[in-house]
C-alpha positions in Angstrom: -4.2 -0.2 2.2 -1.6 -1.9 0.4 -1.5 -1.1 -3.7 -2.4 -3.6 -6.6 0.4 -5.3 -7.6 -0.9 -5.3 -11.3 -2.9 -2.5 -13.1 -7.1 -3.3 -12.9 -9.0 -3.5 -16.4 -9.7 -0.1 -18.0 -13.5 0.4 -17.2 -15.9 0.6 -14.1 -16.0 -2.2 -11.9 -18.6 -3.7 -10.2 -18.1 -5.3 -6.5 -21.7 -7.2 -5.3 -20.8 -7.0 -1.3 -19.7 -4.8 1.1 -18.3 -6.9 3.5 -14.3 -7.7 4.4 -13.7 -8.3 1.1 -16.0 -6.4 -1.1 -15.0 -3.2 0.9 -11.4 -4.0 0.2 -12.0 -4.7 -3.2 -14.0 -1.2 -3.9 -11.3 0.7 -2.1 -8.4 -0.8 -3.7 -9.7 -0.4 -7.0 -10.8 3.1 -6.2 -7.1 4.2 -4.7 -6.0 3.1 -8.2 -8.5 5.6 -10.0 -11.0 3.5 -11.6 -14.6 3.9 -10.8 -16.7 1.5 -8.6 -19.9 0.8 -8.3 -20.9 -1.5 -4.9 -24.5 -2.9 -5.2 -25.6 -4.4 -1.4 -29.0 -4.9 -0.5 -29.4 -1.7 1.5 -26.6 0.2 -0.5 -23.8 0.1 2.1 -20.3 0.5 1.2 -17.3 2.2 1.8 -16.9 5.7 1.1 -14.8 7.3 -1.3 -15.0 10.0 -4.2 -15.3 7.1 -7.0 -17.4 4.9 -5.4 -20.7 4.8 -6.0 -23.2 2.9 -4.1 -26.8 1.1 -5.3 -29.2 -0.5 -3.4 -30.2 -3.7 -5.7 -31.2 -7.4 -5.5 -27.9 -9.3 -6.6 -30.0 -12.7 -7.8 -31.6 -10.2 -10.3 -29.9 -9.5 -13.3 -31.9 -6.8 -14.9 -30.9 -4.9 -11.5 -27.5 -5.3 -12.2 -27.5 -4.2 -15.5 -29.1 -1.2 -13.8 -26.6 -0.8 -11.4 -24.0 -0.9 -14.1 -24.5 -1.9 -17.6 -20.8 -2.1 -19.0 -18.6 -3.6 -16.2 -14.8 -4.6 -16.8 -15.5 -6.8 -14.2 -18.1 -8.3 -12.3 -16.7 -9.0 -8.3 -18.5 -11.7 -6.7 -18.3 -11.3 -3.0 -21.9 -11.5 -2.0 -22.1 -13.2 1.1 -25.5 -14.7 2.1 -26.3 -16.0 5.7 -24.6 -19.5 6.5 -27.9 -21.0 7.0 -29.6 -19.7 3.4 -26.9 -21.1 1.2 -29.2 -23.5 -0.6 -31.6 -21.5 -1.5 -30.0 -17.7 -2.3 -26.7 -18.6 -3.8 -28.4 -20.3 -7.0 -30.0 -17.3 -7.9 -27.5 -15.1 -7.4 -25.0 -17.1 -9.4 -27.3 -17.4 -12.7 -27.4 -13.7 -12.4 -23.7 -13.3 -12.1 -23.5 -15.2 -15.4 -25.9 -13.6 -17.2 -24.3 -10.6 -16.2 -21.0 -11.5 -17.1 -22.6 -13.0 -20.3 -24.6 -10.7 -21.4 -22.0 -7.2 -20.8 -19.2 -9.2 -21.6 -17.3 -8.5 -17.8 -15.1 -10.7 -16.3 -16.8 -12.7 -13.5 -14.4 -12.9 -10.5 -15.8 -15.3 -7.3 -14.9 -15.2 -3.9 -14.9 -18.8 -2.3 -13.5 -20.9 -0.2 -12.1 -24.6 0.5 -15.2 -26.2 1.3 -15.3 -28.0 -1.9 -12.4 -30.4 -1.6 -14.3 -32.1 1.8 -11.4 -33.9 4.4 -8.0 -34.4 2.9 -4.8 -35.4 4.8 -2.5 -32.7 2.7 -2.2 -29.2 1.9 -5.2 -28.4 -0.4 -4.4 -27.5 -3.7 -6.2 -26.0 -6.4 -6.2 -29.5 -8.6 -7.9 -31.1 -6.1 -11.5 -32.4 -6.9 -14.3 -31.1 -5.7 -15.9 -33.9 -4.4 -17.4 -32.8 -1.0 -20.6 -34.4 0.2 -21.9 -31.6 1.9 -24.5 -29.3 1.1 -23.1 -26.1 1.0 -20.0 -27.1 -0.2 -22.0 -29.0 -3.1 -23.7 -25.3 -4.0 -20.4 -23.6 -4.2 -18.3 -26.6 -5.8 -21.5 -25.9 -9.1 -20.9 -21.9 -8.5 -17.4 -23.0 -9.7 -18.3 -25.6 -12.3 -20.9 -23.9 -14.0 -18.6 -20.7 -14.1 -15.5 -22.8 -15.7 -17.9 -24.1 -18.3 -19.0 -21.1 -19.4 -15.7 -20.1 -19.4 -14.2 -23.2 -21.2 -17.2 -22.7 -23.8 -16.4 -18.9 -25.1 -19.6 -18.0 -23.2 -17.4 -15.6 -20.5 -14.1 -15.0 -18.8 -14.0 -16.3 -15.2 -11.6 -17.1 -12.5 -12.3 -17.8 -8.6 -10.1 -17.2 -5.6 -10.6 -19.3 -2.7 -9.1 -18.7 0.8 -8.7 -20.1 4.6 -10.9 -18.9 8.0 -9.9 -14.9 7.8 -7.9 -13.2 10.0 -9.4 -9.9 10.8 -12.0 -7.8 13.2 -15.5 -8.9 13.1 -17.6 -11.1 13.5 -17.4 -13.0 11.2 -13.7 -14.6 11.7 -12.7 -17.0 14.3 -10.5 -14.5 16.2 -12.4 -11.5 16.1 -15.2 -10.2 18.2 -15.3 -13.1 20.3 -12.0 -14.0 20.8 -9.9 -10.2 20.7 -11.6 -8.5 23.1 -11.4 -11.6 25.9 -7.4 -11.6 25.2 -7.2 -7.8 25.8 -9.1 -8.3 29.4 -7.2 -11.0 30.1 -9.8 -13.6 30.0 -9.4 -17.2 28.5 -10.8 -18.4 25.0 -13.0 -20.9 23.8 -12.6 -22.2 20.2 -14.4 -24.9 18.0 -12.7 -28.0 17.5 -9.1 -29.0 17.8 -6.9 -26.0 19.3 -4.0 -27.4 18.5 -4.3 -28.8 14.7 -2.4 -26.8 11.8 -4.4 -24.1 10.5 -4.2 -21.6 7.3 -5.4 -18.5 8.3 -6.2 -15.7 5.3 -6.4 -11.7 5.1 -9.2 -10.6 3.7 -6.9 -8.0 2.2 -5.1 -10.7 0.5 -8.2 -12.4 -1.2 -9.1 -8.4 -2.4 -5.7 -8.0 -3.6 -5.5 -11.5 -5.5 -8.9 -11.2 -6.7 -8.6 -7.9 -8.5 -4.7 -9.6 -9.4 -6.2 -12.5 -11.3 -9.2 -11.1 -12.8 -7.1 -8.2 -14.5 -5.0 -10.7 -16.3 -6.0 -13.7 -19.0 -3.5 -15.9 -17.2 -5.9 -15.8 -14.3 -9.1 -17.0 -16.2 -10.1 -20.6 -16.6 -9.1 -21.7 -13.2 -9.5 -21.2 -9.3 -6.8 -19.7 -7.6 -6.1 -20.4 -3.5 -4.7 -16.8 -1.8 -1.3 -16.5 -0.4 -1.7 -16.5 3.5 0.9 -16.6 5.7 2.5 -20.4 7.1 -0.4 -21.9 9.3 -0.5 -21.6 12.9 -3.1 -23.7 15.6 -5.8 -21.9 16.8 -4.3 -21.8 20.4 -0.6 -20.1 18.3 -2.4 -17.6 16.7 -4.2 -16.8 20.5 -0.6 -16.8 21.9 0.5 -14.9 18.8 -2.3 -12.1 19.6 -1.6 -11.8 23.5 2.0 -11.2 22.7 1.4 -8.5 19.9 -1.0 -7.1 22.8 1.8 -7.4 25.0 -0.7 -9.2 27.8 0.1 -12.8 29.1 -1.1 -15.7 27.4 -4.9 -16.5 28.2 -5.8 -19.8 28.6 -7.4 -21.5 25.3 -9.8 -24.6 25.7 -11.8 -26.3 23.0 -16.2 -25.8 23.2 -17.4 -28.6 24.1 -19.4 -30.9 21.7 -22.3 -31.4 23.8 -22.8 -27.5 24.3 -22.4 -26.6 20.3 -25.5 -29.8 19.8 -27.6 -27.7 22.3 -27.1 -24.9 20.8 -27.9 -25.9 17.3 -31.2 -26.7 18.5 -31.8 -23.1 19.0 -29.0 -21.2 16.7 -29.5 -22.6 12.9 -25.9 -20.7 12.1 -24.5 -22.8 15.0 -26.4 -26.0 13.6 -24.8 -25.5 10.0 -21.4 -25.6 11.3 -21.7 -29.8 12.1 -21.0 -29.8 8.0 -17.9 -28.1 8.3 -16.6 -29.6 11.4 -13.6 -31.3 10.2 -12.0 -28.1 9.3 -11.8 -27.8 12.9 -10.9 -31.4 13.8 -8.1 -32.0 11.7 -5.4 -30.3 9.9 -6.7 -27.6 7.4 -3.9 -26.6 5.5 -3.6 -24.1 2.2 -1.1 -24.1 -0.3 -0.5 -21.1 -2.5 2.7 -21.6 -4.2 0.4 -21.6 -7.9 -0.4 -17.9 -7.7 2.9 -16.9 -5.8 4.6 -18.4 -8.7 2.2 -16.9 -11.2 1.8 -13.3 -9.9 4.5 -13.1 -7.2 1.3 -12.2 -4.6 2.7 -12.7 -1.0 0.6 -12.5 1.9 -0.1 -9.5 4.3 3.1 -10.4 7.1 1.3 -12.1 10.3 2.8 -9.3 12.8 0.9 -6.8 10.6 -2.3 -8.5 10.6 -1.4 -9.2 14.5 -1.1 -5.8 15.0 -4.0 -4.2 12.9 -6.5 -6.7 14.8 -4.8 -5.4 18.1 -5.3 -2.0 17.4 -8.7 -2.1 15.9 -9.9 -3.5 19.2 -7.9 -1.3 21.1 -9.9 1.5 19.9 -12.9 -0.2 20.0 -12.9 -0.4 23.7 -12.0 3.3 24.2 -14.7 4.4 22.1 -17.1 2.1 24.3 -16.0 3.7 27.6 
């Protein structure tokens, strides 16, 4: 894993997830020798001699304190099912800030770009927050409340918000359900507009700047979009993979509308997605030249993320035959 490019706070840190990100976080922080402790749910993590893993309810702040009463910094990347954002980010968020309050940590939030809604440019972090949607409403006041906390003396706090990941999983747009078709040579289908410009981020990259931004008072006050590599269309980045692969180009067609409203009926996850469909429609475009400038963070190079999402479902498959 790549190293910091600036030194962490002194102190133990405390990541609240273990997926992409939190992992990367913990591990990263770890490799440069200070002590982490990862609070999931179940007490998942990675693994690693200065890690150490707790089993605690994030939207209670006594459990934190538990968990770890004198944080340098508190790392928000809790990530609660699409469908439940309404009702358990809320709780989760006063507890971050009672946390960071009340131990004195810096409070350092993964997000996204939900907040700024449709706009015809590349999104930058100035722009307002103004989304009408629901989930992008309860992130948009994660943010605000944060910032006025910090603006009042109450905390320190900064956010980093990134584009649809690049990496294995499930959880990104090119992962389980895409990789594995491509490396059997099947075609692809994909939500929205194949061919409309697309920011796609590392989850590395958000781990990286995260730590970056929340080790430094520069980064406080103020959100924070991570450097990710020049956009590419959903049906590029497919043609991008099959030639890292080194297997033809499979064909790339869009799901139909019809099919994702069925669906819905059944799938609530699939049914949330209707907010957001205009990421998908349209061009969805990042621009990171604030914390390039700031911290001189570049992004993971797309052949290497190309290539790690290649050969992590490379061996996938041989481990399932």
């Amino acid at each position: 894993m790549s190293a910091l490019p600036v030194s962490p706070l002194e102190g133990t840190h405390l990541v609240v997830g273990a997926g992409e990100v939190g992992s990367a976080v913990a591990l990263l922080l770890a490799e440069a020798g200070r002590p982490v402790v990862v609070v999931t749910r179940s007490g998942s993590g990675p693994v690693h001699p200065l890690i150490r893993r707790v089993a605690a309810d994030a939207a209670n702040v006594d459990a934190l304190i538990a968990a770890e009463s004198h944080a340098a910094v508190i790392y928000n990347c809790a990530n609660p099912p699409y469908d439940k954002w309404t009702t358990e980010w809320p709780p989760m968020a006063a507890a971050f800030l009672a946390y960071a309050e009340q131990t004195g940590a810096v409070l350092a939030t993964v997000s996204n770009l939900y907040g700024y809604g449709p706009v015809d440019v590349p999104m930058t972090e100035d722009l307002p927050l103004t989304a009408a949607g629901t989930k992008a409403q309860v992130r948009a006041r994660m943010w605000q409340d944060a910032k006025a906390a910090n603006d009042a003396g109450r905390i320190r706090a900064t956010e980093v918000r990134g584009s649809d990941y690049i990496c294995p999983g499930p959880q990104s747009m090119l992962g389980d359900r895409v990789m594995p078709r491509i490396l059997a040579g099947k075609g692809v289908q994909l939500l929205g507009d194949v061919d409309q410009p697309h920011t796609w981020t590392a989850p590395v990259d958000v781990a990286r700047t995260l730590i970056t931004v929340a080790s430094s008072e520069r980064g406080w006050g103020r959100a924070w979009h991570v450097p990710s590599n020049p956009p590419r269309s959903q049906r590029e980045a497919v043609a991008d993979l099959c030639a890292a692969a080194g297997v033809p180009r499979v064909k790339v067609s869009s799901v139909p509308s019809i099919l994702l409203t069925v669906m819905g009926v059944f799938q609530p996850v699939i049914r949330e997605l209707k907010e957001t469909d205009y990421q998908r429609q349209r061009s969805y475009v990042l621009d990171d030249s604030a914390v390039r400038m700031a911290f001189g963070i570049e992004p993971t190079p797309w052949s290497d993320l190309l290539a790690d999402m290649v050969a992590h479902y490379r061996v996938q498959g041989a481990n399932a035959t």
